[in-house]
BANU-204633 format. One record per residue (C-alpha): residue number from 1; x, z, y. Coordinates in steps of 0.5 Angstrom, whole numbers, always signed. Example, Ala and Ser with C-alpha at 12.3 -4.5 7.8 and 13.67 -1.06 7.14 Angstrom:
[node 1 [+25 +16 -9]]
[node 2 [+27 +14 -2]]
This chain:
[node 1 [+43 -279 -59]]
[node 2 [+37 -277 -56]]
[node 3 [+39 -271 -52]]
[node 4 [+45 -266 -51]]
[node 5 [+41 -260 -52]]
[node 6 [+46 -255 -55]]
[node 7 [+47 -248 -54]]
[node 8 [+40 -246 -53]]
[node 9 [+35 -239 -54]]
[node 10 [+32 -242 -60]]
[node 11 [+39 -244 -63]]
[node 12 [+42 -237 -61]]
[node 13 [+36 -233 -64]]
[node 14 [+36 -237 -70]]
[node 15 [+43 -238 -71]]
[node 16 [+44 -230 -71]]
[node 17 [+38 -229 -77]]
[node 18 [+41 -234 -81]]
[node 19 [+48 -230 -80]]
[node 20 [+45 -223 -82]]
[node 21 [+41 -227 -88]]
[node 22 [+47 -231 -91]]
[node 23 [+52 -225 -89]]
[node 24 [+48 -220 -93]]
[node 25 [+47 -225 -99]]
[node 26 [+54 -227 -99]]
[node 27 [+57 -220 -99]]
[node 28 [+51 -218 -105]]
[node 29 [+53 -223 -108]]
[node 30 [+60 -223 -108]]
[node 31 [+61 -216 -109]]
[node 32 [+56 -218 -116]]
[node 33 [+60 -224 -118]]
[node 34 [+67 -223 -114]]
[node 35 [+64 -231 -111]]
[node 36 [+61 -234 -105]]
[node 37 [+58 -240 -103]]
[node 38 [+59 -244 -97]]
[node 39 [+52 -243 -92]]
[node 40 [+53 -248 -87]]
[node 41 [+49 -254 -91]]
[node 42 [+43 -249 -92]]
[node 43 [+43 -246 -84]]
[node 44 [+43 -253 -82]]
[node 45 [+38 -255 -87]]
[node 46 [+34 -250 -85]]
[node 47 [+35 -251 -78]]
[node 48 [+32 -258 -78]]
[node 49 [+26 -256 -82]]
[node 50 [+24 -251 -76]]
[node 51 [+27 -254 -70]]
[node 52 [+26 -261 -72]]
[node 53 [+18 -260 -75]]
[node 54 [+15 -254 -73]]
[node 55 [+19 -253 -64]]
[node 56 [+18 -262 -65]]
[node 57 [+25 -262 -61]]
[node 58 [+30 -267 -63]]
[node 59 [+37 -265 -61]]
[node 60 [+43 -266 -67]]
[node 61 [+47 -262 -63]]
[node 62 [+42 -255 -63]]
[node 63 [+41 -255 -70]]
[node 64 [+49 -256 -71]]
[node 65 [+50 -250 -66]]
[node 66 [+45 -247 -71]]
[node 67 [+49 -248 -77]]
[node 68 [+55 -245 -73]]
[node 69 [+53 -239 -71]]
[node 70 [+50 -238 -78]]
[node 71 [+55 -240 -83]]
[node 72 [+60 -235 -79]]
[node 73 [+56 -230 -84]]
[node 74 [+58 -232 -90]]
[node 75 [+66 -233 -88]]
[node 76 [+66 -227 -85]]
[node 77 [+63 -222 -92]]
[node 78 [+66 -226 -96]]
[node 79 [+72 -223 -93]]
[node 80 [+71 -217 -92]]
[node 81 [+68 -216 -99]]
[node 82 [+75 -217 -101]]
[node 83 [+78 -210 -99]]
[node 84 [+72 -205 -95]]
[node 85 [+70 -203 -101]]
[node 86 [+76 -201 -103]]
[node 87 [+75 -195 -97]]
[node 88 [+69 -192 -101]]
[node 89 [+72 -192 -108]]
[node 90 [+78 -188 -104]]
[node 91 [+73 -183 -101]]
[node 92 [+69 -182 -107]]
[node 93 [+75 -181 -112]]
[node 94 [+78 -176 -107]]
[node 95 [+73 -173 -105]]
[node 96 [+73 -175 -97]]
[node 97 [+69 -178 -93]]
[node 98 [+66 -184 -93]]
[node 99 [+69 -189 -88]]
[node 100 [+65 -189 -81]]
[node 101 [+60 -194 -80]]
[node 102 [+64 -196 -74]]
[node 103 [+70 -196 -77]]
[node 104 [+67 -201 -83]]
[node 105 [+64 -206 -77]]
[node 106 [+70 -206 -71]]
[node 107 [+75 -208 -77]]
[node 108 [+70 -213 -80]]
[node 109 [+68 -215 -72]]
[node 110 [+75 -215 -70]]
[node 111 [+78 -220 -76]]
[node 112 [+72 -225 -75]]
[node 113 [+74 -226 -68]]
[node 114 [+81 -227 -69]]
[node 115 [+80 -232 -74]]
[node 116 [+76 -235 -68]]
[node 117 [+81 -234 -63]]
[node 118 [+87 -236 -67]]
[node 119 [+83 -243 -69]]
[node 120 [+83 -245 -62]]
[node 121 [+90 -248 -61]]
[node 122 [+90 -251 -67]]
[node 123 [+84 -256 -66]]
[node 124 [+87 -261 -63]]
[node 125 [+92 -261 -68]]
[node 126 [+88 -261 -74]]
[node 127 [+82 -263 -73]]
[node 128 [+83 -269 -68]]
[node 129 [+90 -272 -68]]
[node 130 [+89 -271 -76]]
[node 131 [+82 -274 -76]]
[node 132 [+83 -279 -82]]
[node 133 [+87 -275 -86]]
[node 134 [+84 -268 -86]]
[node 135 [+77 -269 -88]]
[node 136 [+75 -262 -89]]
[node 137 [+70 -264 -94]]
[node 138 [+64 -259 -93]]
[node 139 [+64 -260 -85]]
[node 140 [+63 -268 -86]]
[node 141 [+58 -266 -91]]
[node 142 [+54 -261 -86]]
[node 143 [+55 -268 -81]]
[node 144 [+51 -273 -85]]
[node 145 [+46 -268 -86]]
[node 146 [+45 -266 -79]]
[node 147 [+45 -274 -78]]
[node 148 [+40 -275 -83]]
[node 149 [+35 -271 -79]]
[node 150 [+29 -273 -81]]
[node 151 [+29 -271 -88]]
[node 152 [+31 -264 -85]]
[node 153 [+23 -261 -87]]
[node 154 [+24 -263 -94]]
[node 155 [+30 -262 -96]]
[node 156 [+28 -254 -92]]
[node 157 [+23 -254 -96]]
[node 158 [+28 -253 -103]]
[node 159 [+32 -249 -100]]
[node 160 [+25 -244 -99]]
[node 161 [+22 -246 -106]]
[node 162 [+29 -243 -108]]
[node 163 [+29 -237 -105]]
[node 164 [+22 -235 -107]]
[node 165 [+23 -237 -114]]
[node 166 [+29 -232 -113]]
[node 167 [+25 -226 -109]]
[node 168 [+19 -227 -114]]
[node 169 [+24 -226 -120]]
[node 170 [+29 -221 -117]]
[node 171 [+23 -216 -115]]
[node 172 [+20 -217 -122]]
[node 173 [+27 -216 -126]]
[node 174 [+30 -211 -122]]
[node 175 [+24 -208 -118]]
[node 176 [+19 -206 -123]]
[node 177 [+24 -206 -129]]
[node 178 [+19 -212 -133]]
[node 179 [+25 -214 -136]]
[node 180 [+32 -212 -136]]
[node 181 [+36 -217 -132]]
[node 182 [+42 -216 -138]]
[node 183 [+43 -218 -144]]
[node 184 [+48 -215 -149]]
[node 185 [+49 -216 -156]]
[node 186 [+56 -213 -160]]
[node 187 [+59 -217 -166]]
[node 188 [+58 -213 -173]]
[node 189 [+64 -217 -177]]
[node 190 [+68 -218 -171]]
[node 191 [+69 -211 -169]]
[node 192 [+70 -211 -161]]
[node 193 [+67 -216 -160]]
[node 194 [+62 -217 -154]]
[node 195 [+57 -223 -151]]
[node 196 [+51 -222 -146]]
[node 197 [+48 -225 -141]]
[node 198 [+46 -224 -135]]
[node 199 [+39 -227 -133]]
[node 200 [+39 -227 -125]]
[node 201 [+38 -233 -121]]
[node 202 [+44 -232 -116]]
[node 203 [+49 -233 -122]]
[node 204 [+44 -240 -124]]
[node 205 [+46 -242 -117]]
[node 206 [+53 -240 -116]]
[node 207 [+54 -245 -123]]
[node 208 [+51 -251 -121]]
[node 209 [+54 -251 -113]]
[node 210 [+61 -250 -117]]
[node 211 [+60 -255 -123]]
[node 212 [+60 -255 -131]]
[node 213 [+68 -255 -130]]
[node 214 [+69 -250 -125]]
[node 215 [+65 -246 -130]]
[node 216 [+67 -248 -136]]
[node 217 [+74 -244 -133]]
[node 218 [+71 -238 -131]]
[node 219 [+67 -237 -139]]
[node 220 [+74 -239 -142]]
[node 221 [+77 -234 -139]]
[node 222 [+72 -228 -140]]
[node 223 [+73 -232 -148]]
[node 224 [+79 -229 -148]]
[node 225 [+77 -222 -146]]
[node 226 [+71 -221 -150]]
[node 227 [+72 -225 -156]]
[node 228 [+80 -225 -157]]
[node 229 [+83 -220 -153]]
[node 230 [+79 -215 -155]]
[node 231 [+77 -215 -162]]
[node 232 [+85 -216 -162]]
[node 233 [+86 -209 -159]]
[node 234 [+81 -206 -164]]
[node 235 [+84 -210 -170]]
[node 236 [+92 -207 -168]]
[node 237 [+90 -200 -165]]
[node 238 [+85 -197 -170]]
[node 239 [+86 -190 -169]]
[node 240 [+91 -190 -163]]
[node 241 [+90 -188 -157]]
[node 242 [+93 -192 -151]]
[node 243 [+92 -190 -144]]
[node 244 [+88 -190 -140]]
[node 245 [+83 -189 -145]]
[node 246 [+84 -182 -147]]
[node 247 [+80 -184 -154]]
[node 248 [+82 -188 -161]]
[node 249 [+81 -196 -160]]
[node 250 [+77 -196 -166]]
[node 251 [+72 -192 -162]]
[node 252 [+71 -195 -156]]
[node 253 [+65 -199 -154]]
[node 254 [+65 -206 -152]]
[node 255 [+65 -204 -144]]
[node 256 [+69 -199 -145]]
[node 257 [+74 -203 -148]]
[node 258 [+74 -208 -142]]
[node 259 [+74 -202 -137]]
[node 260 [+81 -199 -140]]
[node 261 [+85 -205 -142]]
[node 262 [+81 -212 -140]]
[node 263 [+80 -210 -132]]
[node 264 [+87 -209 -132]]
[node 265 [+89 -216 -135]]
[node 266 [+84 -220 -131]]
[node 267 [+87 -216 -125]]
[node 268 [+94 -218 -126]]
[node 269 [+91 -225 -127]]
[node 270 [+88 -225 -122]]
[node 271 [+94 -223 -117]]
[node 272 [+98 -228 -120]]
[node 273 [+93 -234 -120]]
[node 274 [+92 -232 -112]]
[node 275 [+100 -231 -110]]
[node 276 [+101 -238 -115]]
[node 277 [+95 -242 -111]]
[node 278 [+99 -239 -104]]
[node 279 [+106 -241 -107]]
[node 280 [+103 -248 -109]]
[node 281 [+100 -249 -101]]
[node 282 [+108 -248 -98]]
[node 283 [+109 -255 -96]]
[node 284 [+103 -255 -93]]
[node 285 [+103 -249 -89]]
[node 286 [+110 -252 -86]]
[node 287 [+106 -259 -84]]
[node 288 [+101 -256 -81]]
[node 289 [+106 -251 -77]]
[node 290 [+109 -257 -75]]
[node 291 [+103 -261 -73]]
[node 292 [+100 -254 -69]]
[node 293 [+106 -253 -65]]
[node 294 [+107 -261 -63]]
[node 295 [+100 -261 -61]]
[node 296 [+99 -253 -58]]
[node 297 [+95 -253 -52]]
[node 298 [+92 -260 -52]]
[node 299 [+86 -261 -47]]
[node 300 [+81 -266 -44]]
[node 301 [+77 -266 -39]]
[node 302 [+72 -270 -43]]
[node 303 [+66 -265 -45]]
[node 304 [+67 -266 -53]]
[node 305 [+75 -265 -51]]
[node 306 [+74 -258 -48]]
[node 307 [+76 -252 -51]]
[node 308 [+76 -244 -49]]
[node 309 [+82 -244 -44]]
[node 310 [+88 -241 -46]]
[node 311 [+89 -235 -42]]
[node 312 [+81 -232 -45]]
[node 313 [+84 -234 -52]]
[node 314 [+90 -230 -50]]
[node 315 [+87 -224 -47]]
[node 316 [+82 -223 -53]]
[node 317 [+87 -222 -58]]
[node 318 [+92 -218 -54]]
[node 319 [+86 -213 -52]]
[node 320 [+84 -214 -61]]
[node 321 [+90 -212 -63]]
[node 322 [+91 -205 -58]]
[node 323 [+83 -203 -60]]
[node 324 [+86 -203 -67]]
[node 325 [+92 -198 -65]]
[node 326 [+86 -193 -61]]
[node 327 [+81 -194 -67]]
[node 328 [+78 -187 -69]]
[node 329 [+81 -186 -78]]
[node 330 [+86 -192 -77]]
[node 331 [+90 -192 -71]]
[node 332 [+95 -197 -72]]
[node 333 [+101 -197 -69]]
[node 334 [+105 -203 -65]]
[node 335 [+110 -206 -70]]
[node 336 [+103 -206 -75]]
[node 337 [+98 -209 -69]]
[node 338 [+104 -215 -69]]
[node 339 [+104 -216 -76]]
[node 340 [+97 -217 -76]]
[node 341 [+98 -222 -71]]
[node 342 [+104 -226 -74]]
[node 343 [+101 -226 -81]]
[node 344 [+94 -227 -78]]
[node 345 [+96 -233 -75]]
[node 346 [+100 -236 -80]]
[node 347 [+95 -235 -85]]
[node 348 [+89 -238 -80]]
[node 349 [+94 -244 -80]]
[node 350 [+95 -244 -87]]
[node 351 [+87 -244 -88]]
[node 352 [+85 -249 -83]]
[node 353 [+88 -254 -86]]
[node 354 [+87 -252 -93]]
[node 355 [+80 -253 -92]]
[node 356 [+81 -259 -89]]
[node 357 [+84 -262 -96]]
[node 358 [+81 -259 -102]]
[node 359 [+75 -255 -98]]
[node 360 [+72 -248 -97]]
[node 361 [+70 -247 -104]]
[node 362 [+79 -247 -105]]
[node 363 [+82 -244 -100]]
[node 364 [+87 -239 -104]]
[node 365 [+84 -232 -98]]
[node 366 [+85 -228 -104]]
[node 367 [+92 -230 -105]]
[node 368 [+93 -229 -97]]
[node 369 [+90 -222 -98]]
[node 370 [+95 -220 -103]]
[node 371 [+101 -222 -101]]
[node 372 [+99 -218 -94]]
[node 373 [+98 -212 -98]]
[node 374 [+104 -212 -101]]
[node 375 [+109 -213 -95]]
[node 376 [+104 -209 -92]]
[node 377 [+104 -203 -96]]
[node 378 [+112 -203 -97]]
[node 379 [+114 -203 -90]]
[node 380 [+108 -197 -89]]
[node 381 [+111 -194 -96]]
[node 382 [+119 -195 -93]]
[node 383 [+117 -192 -87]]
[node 384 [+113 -186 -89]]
[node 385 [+107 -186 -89]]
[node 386 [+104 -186 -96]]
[node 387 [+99 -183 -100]]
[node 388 [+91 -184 -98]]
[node 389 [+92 -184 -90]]
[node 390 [+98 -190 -92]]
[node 391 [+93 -193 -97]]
[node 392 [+88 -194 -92]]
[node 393 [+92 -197 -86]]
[node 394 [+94 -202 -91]]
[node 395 [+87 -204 -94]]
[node 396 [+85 -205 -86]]
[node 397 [+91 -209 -85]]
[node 398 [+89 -213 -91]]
[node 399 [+82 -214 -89]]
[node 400 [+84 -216 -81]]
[node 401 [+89 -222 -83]]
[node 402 [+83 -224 -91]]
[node 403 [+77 -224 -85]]
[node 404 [+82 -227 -81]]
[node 405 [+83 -233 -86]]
[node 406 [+76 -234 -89]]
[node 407 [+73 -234 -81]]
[node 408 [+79 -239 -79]]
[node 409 [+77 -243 -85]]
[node 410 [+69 -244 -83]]
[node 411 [+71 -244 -76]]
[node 412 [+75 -251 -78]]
[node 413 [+69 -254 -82]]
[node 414 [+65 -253 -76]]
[node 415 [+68 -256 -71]]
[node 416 [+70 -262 -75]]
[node 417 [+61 -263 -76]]
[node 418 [+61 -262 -68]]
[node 419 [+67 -268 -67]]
[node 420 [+63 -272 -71]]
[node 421 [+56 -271 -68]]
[node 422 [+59 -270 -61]]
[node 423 [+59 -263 -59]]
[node 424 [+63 -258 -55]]
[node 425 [+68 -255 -58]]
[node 426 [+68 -249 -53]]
[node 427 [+61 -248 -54]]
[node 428 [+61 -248 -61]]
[node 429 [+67 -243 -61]]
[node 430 [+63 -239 -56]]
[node 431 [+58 -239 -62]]
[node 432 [+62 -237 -68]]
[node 433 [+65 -231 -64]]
[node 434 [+58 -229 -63]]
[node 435 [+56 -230 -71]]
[node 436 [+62 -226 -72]]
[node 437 [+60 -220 -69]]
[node 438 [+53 -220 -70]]
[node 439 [+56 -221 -78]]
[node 440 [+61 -215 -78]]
[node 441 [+55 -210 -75]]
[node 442 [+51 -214 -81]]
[node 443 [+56 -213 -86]]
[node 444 [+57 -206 -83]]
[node 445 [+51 -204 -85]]
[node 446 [+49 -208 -91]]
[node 447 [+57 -205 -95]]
[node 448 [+54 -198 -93]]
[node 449 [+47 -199 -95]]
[node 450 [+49 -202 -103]]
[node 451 [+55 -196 -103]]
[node 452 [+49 -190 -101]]
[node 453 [+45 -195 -106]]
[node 454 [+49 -195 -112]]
[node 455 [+57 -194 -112]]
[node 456 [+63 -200 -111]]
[node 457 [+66 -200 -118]]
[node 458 [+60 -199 -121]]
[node 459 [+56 -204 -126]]
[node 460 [+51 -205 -120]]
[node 461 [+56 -207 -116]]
[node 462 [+63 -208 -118]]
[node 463 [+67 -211 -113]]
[node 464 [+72 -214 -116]]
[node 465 [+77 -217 -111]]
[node 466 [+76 -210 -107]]
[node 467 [+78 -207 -115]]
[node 468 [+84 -212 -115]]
[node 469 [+86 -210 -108]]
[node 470 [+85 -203 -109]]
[node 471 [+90 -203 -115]]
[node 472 [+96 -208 -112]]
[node 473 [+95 -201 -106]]
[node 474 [+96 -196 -110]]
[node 475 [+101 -199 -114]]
[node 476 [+106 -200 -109]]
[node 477 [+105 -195 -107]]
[node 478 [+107 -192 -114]]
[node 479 [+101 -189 -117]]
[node 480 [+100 -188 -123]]
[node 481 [+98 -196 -126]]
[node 482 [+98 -199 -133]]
[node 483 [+104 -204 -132]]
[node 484 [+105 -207 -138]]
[node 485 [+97 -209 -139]]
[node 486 [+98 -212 -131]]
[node 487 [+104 -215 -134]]
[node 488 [+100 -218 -139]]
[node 489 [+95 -222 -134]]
[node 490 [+101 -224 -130]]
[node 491 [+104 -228 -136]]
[node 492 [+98 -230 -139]]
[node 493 [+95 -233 -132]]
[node 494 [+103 -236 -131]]
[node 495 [+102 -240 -139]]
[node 496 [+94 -242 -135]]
[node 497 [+99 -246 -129]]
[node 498 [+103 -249 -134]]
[node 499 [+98 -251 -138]]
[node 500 [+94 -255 -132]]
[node 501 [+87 -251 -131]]
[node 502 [+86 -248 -124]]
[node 503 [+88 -240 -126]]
[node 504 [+84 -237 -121]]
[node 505 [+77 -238 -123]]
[node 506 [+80 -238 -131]]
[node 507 [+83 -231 -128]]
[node 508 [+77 -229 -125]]
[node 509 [+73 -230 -131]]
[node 510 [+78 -226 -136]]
[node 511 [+77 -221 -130]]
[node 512 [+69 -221 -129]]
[node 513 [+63 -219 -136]]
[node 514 [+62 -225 -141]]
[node 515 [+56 -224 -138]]
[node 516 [+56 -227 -131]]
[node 517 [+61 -234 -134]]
[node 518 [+55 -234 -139]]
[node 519 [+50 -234 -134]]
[node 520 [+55 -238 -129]]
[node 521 [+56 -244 -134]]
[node 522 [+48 -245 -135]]
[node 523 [+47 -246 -127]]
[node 524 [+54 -250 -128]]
[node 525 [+51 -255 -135]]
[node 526 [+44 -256 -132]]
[node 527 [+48 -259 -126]]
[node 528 [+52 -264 -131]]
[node 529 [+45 -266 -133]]
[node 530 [+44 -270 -127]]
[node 531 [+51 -271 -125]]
[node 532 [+50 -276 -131]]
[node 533 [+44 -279 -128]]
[node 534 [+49 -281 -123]]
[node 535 [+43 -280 -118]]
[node 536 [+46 -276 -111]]
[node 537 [+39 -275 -110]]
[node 538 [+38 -270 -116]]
[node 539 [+44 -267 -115]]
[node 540 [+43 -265 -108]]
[node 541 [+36 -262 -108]]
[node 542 [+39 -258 -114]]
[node 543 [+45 -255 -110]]
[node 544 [+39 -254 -104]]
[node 545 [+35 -250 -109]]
[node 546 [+40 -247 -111]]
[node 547 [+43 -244 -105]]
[node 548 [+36 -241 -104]]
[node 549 [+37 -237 -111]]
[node 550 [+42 -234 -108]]
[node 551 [+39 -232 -101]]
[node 552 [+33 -229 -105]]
[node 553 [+36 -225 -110]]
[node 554 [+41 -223 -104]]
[node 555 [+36 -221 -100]]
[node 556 [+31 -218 -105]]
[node 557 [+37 -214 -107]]
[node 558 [+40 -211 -101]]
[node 559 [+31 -208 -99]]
[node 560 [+31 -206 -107]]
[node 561 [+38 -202 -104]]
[node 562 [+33 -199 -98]]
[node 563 [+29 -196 -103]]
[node 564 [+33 -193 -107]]
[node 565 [+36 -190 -101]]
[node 566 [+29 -188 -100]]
[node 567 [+29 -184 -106]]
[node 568 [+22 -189 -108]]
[node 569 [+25 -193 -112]]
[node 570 [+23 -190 -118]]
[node 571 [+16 -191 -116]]
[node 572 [+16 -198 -118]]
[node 573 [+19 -198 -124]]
[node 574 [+15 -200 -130]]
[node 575 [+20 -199 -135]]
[node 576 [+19 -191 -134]]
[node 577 [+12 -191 -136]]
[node 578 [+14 -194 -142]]
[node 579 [+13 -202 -139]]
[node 580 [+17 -206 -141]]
[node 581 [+18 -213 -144]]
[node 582 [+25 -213 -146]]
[node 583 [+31 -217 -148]]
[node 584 [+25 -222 -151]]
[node 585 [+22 -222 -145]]
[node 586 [+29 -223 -141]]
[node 587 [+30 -229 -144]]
[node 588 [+24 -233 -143]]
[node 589 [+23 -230 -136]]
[node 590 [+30 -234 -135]]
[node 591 [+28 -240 -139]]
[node 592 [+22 -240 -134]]
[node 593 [+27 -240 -128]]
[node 594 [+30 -246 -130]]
[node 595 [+24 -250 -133]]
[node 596 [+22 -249 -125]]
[node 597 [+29 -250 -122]]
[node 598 [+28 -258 -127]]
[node 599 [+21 -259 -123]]
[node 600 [+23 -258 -117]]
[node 601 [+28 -263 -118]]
[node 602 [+24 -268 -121]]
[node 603 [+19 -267 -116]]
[node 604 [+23 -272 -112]]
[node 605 [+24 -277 -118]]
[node 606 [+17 -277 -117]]
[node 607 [+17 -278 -111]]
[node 608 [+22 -285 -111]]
[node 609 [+18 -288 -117]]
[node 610 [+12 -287 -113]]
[node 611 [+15 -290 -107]]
């Protein structure tokens, strides 16, 4: 290496807009889609482009610290849009008020950096000592790219092209209403059945960074809900009424349909895919528990060998945990701050090494999530304490210990790029604690900002992991749930599992609208297409246009929440004014998308032949 230039001015600040970007991205996304994708490829790719091309500095080491304090971001929403929501849909169904902006960020800021910290005395043991049989998959991914350093500016420039295509696309669809962003058609001869797209540019990204099959399982689940399932209720029920609809069957829409019956199948789906994905890792979490307490505390003197010093470790926890037992609207008390501590680390352990075998993209977060929530609900419920007050202390419990999970995740990934480049672990950790508190005051804001925009639970943002976990609460805590409907996804993401197809994405697509699997498996059949190429080239550059579609339309979307908080929305709507291009106009908008996204791509068929 040329130099040995790492924690640096530039890194800090670039590495910290990187975080907000990607943060704020991830978390409109995922409350959209219930899905969120990894940054730490794009934050290095971009990082190249600017360190590299514009500054004229070199160091491999800087752009990696780059990527660490950007991608802790994206970790970090992805936890907490799975449970903070669940907050606002409390305040508003009774009647209180909202959680706090401080509440919203300390839980956020407090969970990122014990996933952090939890992960320190485990990187010897998983990162090190088992080198060559973790290879943590986007973490050595991330590494190449930094080692192919000077295709840095070009493969930028996708990523931006992405965004701006997105930005450009998002502000036309839903700024100035030019054309819906929704396509809804209703079946006449199959009665309850429904079928849509949703013509926005994050979803095309979402499907061609998972992939046709990926996709494929998340469109066959919302085929059971849309095209089977519900034409099934309408064809049995007729004029019945079957709670919680408090009308005939035979009358309800194809979304209200969904919203009495196939919500709460796609949610006991959902609960089971992710407790089934947790049961399967079981081996693991005792191998890596193993292996983490033989290599607990493991130091050298080397500068790629030196992590933070124990006692700092030590310290930061301890004062975490007794914040969250003086925090104003929470106040947790001793045993539930050792719970979190307990559970906390064990489900880092389990994340860390998960992550290294099968990747990010299949860390079972929401299986960690619900399986706190259920024995932390119990033991409030057993001790007293129930109702909203109860209810709340559960869900920020559940969002510690799923942001702990998701952070200990990234974190893992990161430090596996730093020992294949040769950084220093201690700086990195350095950098992830200081992405994760910049992202929690980031997620603070943008969760506040979406919810005073629109609501959570509302088509504009359904939150579908929050909704999920908002159900498992309250359903122990013995509210009133339709279990039998419950029961009925539990069984069918059960048959899922025996039959071998992945039942979370199965699960999440019977839970979420036809409408987004549709536009998912376009993303996910257009990256089929150059897969049978067998070009990596191809694909590539579509994985880094695609992440730029989805931090466009992330972006333009939370400033489309600021105007709408404003109150100025309306003065850029062109639908109001009778101007509007229709369902017609959707689809060649979309279409004009994707014939974009092909040139981009063929751009560098292009230039190889030249060449």
């Amino acid at each position: 290496m040329k130099k040995t230039t790492e924690f640096t001015p530039t890194a800090f600040i670039l590495g910290i807009l990187l975080a907000v970007v990607f943060g704020g991205a991830n978390a409109y996304l995922g409350l959209r889609v219930g899905m969120t994708v990894s940054a730490s490829i794009p934050a290095a790719v971009i990082s190249m482009g600017i360190v590299r091309l514009l500054l004229k500095r070199d160091s491999i080491l800087e752009n990696n610290m780059v990527q660490t304090i950007g991608s802790a971001g994206e970790s970090l929403a992805a936890g907490a849009i799975f449970t903070l929501p669940a907050l606002f849909m409390w305040a508003k169904e009774h009647g209180t008020a909202m959680p706090s902006f401080f509440t919203i960020a300390m839980l956020a800021i407090s969970g990122g950096l014990l996933g952090v910290l939890f992960m320190v005395p485990l990187r010897h043991a998983l990162i090190v000592e088992e080198h060559d049989r973790l290879p943590y998959p986007e973490g050595t991914a991330c590494s190449k790219v930094l080692l192919a350093g000077e295709e840095g500016g070009a493969k930028a420039k996708k990523v931006l092209k992405g965004l701006l295509a997105a930005a450009v696309y998002k502000f036309l669809a839903d700024g100035l209403k030019l054309f819906p962003s929704e396509v809804d058609f209703e079946s006449r001869k199959l009665r309850g059945a429904g079928f849509g797209i949703d013509v926005l540019p994050a979803l095309v990204g979402v499907g061609y960074i998972c992939g046709a099959r990926v996709s494929s399982y998340l469109l066959s689940g919302a085929v059971l809900g849309w095209l089977v399932l519900m034409p099934a209720f309408v064809l049995v029920g007729g004029d019945n009424i079957l709670f919680p609809a408090t009308r005939a069957i035979g009358t309800l829409t194809t979304w209200e349909l969904w919203g009495n019956y196939i919500r709460y199948i796609g949610a006991g789906a959902v609960a089971a895919g992710g407790i089934i994905s947790l049961v399967k890792t079981l081996p693991l979490i005792v191998t890596t528990f193993r292996k983490a307490v033989r290599g607990y505390g493991n130091t050298g003197r080397e500068r790629t060998e030196r992590d933070i010093p124990m006692r700092y470790v030590i310290i930061g926890i301890v004062a975490i945990l007794l914040f969250l037992c003086v925090m104003p609207q929470i106040r947790l008390s001793v045993p539930m701050a050792l719970f979190i501590a307990v559970f906390g680390f064990f489900f880092a352990t389990v994340s860390a090494r998960m992550v290294g075998l099968v990747g990010s993209s299949n860390n079972p977060v929401s299986g960690m999530a619900i399986a706190t929530l259920l024995l932390a609900s119990f033991v409030l419920k057993l001790t007293g304490q129930t109702g909203l007050k109860g209810m709340t202390v559960a869900i920020s419990m559940g969002t510690v210990i799923c942001i702990v999970a998701a952070m200990a995740g990234d974190t893992s990934q990161d430090l596996k790029t730093g020992f294949i480049v040769g950084a220093t672990p201690w700086k990195q950790q350095v950098g992830e604690l200081i992405g994760a508190v910049v992202s929690g005051l980031a997620i603070g804001g943008v969760l506040y900002l979406l919810q005073a925009a629109w609501s959570f639970g509302d088509p504009e943002l359904p939150a579908p992991q929050a909704t999920l976990m908002k159900l498992v609460v309250e359903g122990v805590m013995g509210d009133y749930l339709p279990w039998g409907l419950i029961l009925i996804g539990v069984f069918i993401a059960v048959a899922v599992e025996i039959v071998g197809i992945p039942v979370l994405p199965f699960s999440i697509g019977l839970y979420l609208p036809i409408h987004l699997s549709t536009a998912i498996m376009v993303g996910g059949l257009l990256r089929a297409f150059y897969e049978r190429k067998k070009n990596e080239a191809y694909v590539q550059d579509g994985i880094l246009f695609s992440s730029g579609l989805i931090a466009g339309e992330g972006l333009i979307g939370i400033l489309l929440a600021v105007t709408a908080v404003l109150g100025v929305s309306a003065k850029f709507d062109l639908s109001g004014r009778g101007i509007s291009l229709g369902a017609a106009g959707s689809l060649a908008a979309f279409l004009s998308l994707l014939v974009i996204m092909i040139c981009v791509i063929k751009k560098q068929e292009k230039m190889e032949i030249d060449s």
